[in-house]
C-alpha positions, -999 to +999 in steps of 0.1 A: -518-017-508-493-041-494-507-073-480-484-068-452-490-031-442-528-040-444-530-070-419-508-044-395-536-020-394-559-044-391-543-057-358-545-021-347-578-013-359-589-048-341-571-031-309-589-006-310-624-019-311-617-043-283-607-019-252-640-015-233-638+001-205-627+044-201-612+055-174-607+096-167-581+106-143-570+139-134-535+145-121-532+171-095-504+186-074-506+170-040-503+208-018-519+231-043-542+209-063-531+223-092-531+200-122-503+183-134-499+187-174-473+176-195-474+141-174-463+112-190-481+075-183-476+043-197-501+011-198-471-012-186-495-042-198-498-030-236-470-004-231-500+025-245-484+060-242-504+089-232-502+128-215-519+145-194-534+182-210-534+212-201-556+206-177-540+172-158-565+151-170-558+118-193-580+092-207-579+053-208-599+028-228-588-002-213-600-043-222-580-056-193-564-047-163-534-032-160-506-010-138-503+027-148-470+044-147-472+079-145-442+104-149-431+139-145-395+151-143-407+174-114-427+149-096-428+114-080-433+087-104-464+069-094-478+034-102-513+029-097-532-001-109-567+008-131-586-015-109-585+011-084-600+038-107-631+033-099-650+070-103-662+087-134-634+111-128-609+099-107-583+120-093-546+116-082-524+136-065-487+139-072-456+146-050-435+172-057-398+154-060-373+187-070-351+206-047-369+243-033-337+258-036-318+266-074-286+247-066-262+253-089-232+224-092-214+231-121-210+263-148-195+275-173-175+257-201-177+223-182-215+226-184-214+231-227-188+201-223-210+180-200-238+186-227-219+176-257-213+144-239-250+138-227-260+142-267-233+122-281-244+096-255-283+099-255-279+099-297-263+067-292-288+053-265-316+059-284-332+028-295-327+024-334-344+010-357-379+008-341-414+025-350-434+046-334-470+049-338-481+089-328-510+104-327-497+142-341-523+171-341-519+210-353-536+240-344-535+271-361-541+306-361-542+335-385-543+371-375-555+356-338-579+336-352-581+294-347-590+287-386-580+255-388-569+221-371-555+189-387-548+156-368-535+119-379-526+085-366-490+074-380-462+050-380-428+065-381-404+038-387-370+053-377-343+040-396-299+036-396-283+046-366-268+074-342-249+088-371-274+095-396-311+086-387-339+084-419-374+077-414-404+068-437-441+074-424-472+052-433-507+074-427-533+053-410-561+080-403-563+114-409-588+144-408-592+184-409-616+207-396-620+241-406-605+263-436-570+275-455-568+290-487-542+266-509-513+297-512-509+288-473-498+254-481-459+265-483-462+287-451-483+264-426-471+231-405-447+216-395-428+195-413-435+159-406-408+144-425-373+157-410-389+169-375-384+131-363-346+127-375-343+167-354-352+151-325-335+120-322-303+134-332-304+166-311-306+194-338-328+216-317-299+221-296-273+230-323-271+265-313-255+262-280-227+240-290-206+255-310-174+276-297-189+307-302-222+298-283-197+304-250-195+341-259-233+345-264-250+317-237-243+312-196-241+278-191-251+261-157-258+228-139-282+227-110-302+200-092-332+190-102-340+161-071-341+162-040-320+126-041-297+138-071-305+116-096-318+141-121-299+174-130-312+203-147-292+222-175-301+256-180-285+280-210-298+316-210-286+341-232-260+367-215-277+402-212-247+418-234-254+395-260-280+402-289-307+392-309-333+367-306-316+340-288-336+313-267-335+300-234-328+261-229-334+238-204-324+201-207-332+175-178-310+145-176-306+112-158-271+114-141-268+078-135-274+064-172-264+103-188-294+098-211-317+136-220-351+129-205-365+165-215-356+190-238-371+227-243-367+263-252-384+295-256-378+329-270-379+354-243-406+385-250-375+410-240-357+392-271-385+402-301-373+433-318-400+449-328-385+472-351-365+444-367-370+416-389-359+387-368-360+356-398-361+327-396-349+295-426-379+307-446-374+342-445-402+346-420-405+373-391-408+351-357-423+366-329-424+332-312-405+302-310-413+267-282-402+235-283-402+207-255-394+171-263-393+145-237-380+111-240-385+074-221-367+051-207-378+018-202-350-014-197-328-013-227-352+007-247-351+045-251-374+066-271-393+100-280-421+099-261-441+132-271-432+163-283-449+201-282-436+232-310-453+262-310-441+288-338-452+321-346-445+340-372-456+370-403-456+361-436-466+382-469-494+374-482-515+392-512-489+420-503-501+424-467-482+411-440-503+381-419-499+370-390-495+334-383-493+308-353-493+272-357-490+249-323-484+207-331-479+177-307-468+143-313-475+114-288-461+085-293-492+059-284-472+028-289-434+020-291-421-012-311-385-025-321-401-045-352-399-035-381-424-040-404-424-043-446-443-018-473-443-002-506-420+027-514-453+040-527-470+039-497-451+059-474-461+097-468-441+122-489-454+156-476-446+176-453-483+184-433-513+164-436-527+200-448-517+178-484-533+147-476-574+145-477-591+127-447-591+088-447-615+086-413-618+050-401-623+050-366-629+081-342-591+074-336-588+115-316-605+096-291-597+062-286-558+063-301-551+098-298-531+097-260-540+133-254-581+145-243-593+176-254-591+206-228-625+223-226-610+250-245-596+230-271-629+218-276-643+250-281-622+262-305-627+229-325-667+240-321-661+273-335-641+267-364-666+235-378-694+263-379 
């Protein structure tokens, strides 16, 4: 292996075994003490990326002091330093910052225009070349059934610029639990090695900006603060138009016009059941999520962490199975250096389905920037037996 590329995981894996102190925290809305997933938070000292779960809570393992920054498009940002996390489970509430009534400022075609503009502007923005390390994990189903569950620690090193983005990926750690038969190697995951260059350049949105996607789509602009500094998008399909079309919603900073979140989801009113709604691989979808959301920080702007979920039926054997496959990507550190490797080193695949474990340290907890929900836990439990 490259001298190089071996001395930089060193310096991580030396990271790593010098935090020493874990802190729990468990984000909750500060009127209905409901938690707050999906929340993004920052180590400002080491610049550590995490989320909260599913359940608000996130984990720190800490080796100094530092001041937290956590963030949700829908709430206050709060700063709060770890010396004042002093519990075993320490909990903090979060101010709801968005407007109670759907205020709608601008429709229409100047809303698909207004778009075009935030991508072409946010494509440019985005902070290239640099590397990302992420923590990416996938869960899967067959026939309703968790089966199996794959999870690694990687560098992307994101390559070129606003005009055509490349990336190469460098495995650090990797493992599986549970069991696939090899045909479902073509038909499961994600694939690792264009689903980077999607996101920074915006494909995810391709549908609704073409001419046509006026005919099929409402456009509209509404506020998303109370103090107007963050709009909402939102794109639904129009009732008269058909087949499985998505909803979109895309938050944006109307100071810097940079995209902070992303996300769609097909509607349960648009699944045909009687039809075969394909998808790229010939495959019937019965659901389709994505939300990205990206960081600002000074100059620097960046994917922060990402959530797919597709679902889909696929002939297998000559019966039709049914298939759901759910991945995340956090990105648990952000770096404009680029470092040096071997061609031959760099990840070729598309899933780490293809790649057999290389376990070094229990990285899904101390590197992984997202904790377990008691539920993901069980299905982890179930599947090892």
């Amino acid at each position: 292996m490259n001298k190089i590329y071996c001395y930089f995981l060193v310096l991580f894996s030396f990271s790593v075994f010098s935090q020493s102190k874990e802190i729990t925290v468990i984000l909750l809305d500060s009127k209905s003490n409901i938690p707050v997933s999906n929340a993004t938070i920052t180590v400002l000292r080491t610049n550590q990326g995490l989320i909260s779960n599913d359940e608000g809570v996130f984990v720190l393992n800490l080796d100094r002091p530092s001041l937290i920054e956590i963030y949700h498009t829908d709430y206050k940002k709060v700063n709060i330093k770890s010396s004042t996390l002093k519990e075993d489970v320490n909990e903090v509430f979060m101010d709801f910052s968005g407007t109670e009534l759907n205020e709608i400022i601008l429709g229409g075609e100047d809303s698909q225009k207004t778009l075009i503009s935030l991508i072409k502007n946010s494509s440019k923005k985005l902070t290239v070349p640099c590397n990302l390390r992420v923590y990416t994990r996938e869960f899967f189903k067959i026939n309703d059934q968790y089966t199996y569950f794959n999870d690694g620690l990687m560098n992307f090193q994101i390559l070129g610029d606003y005009k055509k983005i490349t990336t190469d990926i460098l495995v650090e750690q990797n493992r599986s639990i549970g069991f696939f038969d090899e045909k479902d190697f073509d038909i499961l995951g994600y694939n690792l090695n264009n689903l980077m260059e999607n996101y920074y350049q915006f494909k995810y949105l391709d549908e609704i900006l073409g001419s046509n996607a006026k005919k099929k789509y409402d456009f509209s602009i509404e506020k998303h603060s109370k103090d107007g500094t963050i709009n909402k998008m939102i794109v639904r399909p129009y009732t008269t138009s058909e087949g499985p079309l998505s909803v979109y919603t895309i938050i944006y900073d109307v100071k810097n016009k940079l995209i902070i979140e992303v996300s769609s989801y097909l509607p349960e009113d648009r699944i045909d059941k009687q039809k075969r709604i394909l998808d790229y691989k010939n495959r019937k979808v019965f659901k389709s999520e994505f939300k990205t959301f990206y960081r600002i920080e000074n100059k620097d702007y960046y994917l922060a962490n990402s959530q797919e979920v597709i679902g889909f039926t696929a002939i297998k054997d000559d019966k039709e199975v049914k298939i759901e496959v759910k991945n995340n990507l956090i990105t648990s550190e952000f770096r404009t250096q680029i470092f040096k490797y071997d061609e031959m080193e760099t990840f070729k695949d598309k899933s780490l389905i293809n790649k057999f474990d290389t376990i070094l340290t229990d990285f899904w907890n101390l590197d992984s920037g997202i904790a377990l929900t008691q539920a993901e836990k069980d299905i982890l439990e179930k599947i090892q037996k």
